[in-house]
N, C-alpha and C positions, 0 to 999 in steps of 0.2 A: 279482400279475401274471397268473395264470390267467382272474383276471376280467377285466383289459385284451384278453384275447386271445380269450377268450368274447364278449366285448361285439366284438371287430373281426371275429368270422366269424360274428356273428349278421347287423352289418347287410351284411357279403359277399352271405350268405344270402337277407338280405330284398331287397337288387338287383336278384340274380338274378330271383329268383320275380316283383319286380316288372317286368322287363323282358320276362320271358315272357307274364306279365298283358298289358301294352300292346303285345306282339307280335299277342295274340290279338284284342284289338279292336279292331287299326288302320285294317285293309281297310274296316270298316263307321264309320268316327269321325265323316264328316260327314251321317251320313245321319241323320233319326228313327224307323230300327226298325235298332236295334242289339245284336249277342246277343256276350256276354260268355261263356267258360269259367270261373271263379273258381274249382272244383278239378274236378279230373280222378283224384282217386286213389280207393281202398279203403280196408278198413278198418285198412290197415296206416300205423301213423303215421309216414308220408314226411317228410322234409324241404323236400321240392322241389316237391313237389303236395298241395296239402288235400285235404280231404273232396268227395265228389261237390256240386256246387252248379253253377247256371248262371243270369245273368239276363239276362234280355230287356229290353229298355226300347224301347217303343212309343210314341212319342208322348211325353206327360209321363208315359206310365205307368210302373212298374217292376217287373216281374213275377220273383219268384223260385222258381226251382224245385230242391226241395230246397234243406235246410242242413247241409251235412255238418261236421266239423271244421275251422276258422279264418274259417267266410262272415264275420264281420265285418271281417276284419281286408284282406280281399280288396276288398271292400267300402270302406272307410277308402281303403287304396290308390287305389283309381277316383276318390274324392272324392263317392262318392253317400252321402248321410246316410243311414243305417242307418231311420233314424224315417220316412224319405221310399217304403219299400218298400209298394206296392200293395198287395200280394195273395201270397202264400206257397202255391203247390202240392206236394202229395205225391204222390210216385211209389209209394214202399210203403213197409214202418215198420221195416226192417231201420235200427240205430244208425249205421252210417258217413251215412246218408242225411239224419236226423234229430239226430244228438245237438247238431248247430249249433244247433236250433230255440230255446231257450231262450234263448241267446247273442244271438239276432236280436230276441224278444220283449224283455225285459228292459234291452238295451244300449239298442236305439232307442227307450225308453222316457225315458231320463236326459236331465238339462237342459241337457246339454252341445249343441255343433250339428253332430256327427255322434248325435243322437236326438232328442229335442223331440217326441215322435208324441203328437199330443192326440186319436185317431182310434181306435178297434178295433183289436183287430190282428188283419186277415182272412185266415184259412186256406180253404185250400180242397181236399180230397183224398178216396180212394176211404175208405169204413167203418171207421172207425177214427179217423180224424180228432179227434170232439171226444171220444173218450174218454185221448187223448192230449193235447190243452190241457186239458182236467178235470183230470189227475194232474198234470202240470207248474204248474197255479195253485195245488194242492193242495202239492206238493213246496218251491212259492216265496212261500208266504201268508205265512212270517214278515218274509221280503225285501220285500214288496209291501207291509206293515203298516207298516216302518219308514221307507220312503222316502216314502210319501203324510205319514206326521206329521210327520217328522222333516225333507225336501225339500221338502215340499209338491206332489210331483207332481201330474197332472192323473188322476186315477183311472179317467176314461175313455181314457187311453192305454194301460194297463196291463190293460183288458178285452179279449177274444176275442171273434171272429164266423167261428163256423166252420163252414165248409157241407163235406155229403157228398156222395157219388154212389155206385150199384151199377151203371149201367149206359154202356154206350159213348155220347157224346154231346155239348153244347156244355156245357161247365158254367161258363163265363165268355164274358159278352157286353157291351162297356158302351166307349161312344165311339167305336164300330169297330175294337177290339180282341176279337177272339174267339179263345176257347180250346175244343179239344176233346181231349175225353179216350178214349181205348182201352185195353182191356187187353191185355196183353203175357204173354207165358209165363216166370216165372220159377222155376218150379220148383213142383213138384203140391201142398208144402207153404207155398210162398210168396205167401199170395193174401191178399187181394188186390194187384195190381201192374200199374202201367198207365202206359203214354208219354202223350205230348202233342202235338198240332199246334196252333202260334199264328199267327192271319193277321191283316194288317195292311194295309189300301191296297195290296193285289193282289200284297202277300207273303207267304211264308210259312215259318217253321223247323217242326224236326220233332224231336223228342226219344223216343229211342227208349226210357227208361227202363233196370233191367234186365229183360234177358230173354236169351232162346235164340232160334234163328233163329225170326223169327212172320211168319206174312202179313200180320199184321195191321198191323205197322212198313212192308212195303212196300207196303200199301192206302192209309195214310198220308200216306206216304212220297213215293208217287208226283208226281214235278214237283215238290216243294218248292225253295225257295233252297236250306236249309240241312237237311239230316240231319244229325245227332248221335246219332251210334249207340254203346254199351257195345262192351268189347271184353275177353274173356280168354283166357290165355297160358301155357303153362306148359311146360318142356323134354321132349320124347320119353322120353327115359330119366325124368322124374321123373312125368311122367302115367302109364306104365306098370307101375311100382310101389307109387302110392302112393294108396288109397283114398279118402282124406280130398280129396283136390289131386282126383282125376277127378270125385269129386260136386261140388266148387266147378267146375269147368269145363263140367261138364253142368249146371248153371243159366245158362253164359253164352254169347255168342257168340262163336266163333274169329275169328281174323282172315278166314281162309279164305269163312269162312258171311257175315263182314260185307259181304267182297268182291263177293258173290253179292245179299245183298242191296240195296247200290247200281246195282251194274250191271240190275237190275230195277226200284228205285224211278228211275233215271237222276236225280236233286238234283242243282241246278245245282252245288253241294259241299256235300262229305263230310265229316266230322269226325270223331275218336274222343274221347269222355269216357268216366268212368270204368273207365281200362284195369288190370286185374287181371292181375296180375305175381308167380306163385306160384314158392317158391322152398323149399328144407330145408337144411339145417345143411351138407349135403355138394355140393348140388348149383344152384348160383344161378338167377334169376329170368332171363329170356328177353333179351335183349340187343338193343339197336335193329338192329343188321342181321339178328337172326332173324326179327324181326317184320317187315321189310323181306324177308326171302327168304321168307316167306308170304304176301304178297299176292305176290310174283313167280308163285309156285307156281302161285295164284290165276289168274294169268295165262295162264300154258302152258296150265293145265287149261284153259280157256277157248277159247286158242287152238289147242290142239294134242290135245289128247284130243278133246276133245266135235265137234273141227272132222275129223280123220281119220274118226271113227267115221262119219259122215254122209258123207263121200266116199268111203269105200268103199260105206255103202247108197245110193250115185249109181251107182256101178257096178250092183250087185247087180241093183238093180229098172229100171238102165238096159237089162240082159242079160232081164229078165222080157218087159221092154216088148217089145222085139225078139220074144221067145218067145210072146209072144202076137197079134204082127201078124203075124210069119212062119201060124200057123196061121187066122189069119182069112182069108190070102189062097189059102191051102191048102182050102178050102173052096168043094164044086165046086158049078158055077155054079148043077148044076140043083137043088142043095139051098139055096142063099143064102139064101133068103127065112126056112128053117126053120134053116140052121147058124148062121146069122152071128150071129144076135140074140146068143147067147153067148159067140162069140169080141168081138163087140163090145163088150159090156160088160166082156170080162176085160183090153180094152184102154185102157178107161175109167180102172178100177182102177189099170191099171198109171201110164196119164196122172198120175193124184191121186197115189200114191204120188212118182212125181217131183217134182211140185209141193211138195209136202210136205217133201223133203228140200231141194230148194230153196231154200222157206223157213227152214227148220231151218238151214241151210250159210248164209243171208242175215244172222236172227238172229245168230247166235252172232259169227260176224264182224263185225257191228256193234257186238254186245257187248264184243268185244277191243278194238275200235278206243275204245270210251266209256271201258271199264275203264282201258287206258293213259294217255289224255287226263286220267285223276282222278286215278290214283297214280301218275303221275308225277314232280308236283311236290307231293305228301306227301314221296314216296320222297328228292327234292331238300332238300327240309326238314328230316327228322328226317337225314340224313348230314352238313347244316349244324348242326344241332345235337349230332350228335355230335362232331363236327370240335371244337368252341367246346367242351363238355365235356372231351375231349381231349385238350386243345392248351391253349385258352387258362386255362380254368380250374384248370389244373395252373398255369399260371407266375404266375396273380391268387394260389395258394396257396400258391403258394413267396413271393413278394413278401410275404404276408404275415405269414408265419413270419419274415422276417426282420427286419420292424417289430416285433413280437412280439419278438424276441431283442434288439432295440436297445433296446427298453422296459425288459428285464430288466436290461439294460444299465445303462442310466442308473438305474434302481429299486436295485441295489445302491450305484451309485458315491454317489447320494442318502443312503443308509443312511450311509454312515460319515462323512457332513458333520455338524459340530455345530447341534445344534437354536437355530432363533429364536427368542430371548427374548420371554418370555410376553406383556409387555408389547404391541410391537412387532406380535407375532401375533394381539392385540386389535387394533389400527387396520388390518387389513389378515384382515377377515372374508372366507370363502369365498366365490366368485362364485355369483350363482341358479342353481337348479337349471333347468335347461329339459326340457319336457315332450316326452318322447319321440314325440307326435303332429304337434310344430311342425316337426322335423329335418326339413329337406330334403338329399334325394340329389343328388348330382352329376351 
């Protein structure tokens, strides 16, 4: 019976993840430049969120970037054949990012029709790149020997075309789908590492890869549709004491920094992929309302620090201004020609400094008013999905605890019936098995 009950919260499980799946790319479903999340997590093996992955689909293109833990199976989900993927970009060669890669080469290689690839299988990432399909042909050359004699696969599906790059620039260009690459800060030991901007018939996403806050994301960044920015997390009390948790967090962006950097790239929307949620034995991982009270934070500061600071220096250099007309006009007549030149210039001064706070007091204000407009209805979201975490999927898991006990149920009262004679239990063979890819969900 454990395996009845294993099998009843695996495919729970798989609804779930697939209903967040189809949450994530509904707003863009009838359009042809459509960008998918497929995982949003680290390298810690989630149940709820794969490995970092995201794809694009441009036209007939499909562009994936990264393959972290489960892209096929994300993949499968959406109903896009695995063999049908373009073009594979690397952001940088850390393993939560990469370990899907072989998963993706190999699966969509098979004769089945989620694979069939009779094509290369094209990579495309910063130096590193083909010394990483070199080992992985090298690690799969018995696999790849057995399937071409024994399958008959197409051997040119099972080949690589893997192009590199060192510097910032377009390194995919082909049917008016273009890709450009940057690099990103992710730490003085983690290089190379670089985002992505894809444009398409005068649109545009924006992947921030990882990093730490970089200009180079909001040079980017700026005006896109879609930014897709990294995000990591971790509780006061446990960033304070724990070395290990502060170096992974100084490779990454706070909520706080992300916040900053939207409100300056201004993207039509914002998005978090792979958010970093660090957590030790006594002290748990950041919780959806604290991440939510950090862009609030975000907020005030925004609106309430940086905005006071500059209306008091409206005061200050309002008081200067005064201070230096008062003595221009203190200025007796029959010297004017020789006093004033410099009280007029200190009035000048004092002119530009108002302007200046001005604008400083304009900015920032408009900043608040953008910032709120964006997390807003993040902030509505992730409290809808906590609510439904909550609430509902607490009583989907009592329900099914208790199909689970009617199973055990009836498993024993089974037990103590006498067995069908052999005979009998020949004409009456076990029904086919069906293939766990045909199940459809409810």
């Amino acid at each position: 019976m454990s395996s009845t009950g294993g099998t009843i919260r695996k495919k729970a499980a798989f609804a779930c993840s697939l209903a967040a799946l189809m949450l994530a790319s509904a707003s863009h479903a009838q359009t042809d430049f459509k960008v998918t999340l497929l995982g949003t997590a680290s390298p810690a093996p989630r149940v709820d969120r794969f490995g970092p992955s995201t794809l694009v689909e441009a036209g007939e293109q499909k562009l994936l970037f990264d393959a972290g833990r489960g892209v096929p199976i994300r993949l499968r989900q959406l109903n896009v054949p695995i063999g049908k993927i373009t073009a594979l970009f690397i952001t940088h060669y850390h393993s939560d990012h990469t370990s899907g890669i072989p998963d993706v080469w190999l699966t969509g290689w098979l004769s089945a029709p989620y694979g069939r690839r009779t094509a290369p299988f094209r990579v495309i990432g910063p130096v590193g790149a083909k010394a990483l399909m070199s080992n992985l042909e090298k690690a799969y050359a018995l696999d790849i020997k057995i399937r071409i004699e024994d399958e008959k696969l197409p051997q040119e599906g099972i080949a690589t075309a893997v192009e590199e790059f060192d510097k910032d620039g377009v390194v995919y260009d082909n049917n008016g789908v273009k890709v450009i690459a940057f690099a990103v800060e992710h730490g003085a030991a983690i290089k190379p590492a670089v985002g992505y901007r894809v444009e398409y018939k005068g649109r545009s996403v924006t992947l921030s890869g990882d990093t730490r806050y970089d200009e180079n994301v909001v040079k980017h960044g700026t005006g896109t549709d879609l930014l897709i920015h990294e995000v990591g997390s971790a509780r006061p009390e446990l960033l304070a004491t724990s070395v290990p948790v502060q170096r992974i967090i100084a490779h990454h962006t706070t909520p706080r920094e992300a916040g900053q950097v939207f409100s300056r790239a201004k993207p039509k929307m914002a998005v978090y992929a792979h958010i970093v949620l660090l957590s030790s034995d006594k002290i748990p991982e950041p919780t959806l309302e604290e991440i939510v009270a950090e862009v609030n934070r975000t907020k005030l500061w925004l609106q309430n620090e940086q905005l006071s600071f500059w209306e008091r220096q409206m005061k200050v250099r309002g008081r200067e201004l005064e201070r230096a007309q008062a003595e221009l006009f203190s200025a007796r007549l029959s010297k004017i020609q020789q006093a004033s030149a410099a009280q007029q210039m200190a009035v000048q001064r004092a002119h530009h400094a108002i302007r200046e706070a001005e604008e400083k007091l304009r900015v920032l204000k408009k900043w608040g008013r953008e910032l709120e407009n964006r997390t807003d209805p993040m902030v509505k979201e992730i409290e809808q999905l906590h609510g439904f975490i909550s609430t509902d999927m607490s009583r989907a898991i009592s329900y099914l605890n208790e199909i689970i006990k009617s199973l055990q149920a009836y498993s024993e009262l089974s037990a103590g019936l006498p067995s069908a004679p052999t005979a009998r239990a020949a004409e009456s063979p076990d029904p086919p098995l069906v293939e766990p890819s045909s199940e459809k969900l409810p």
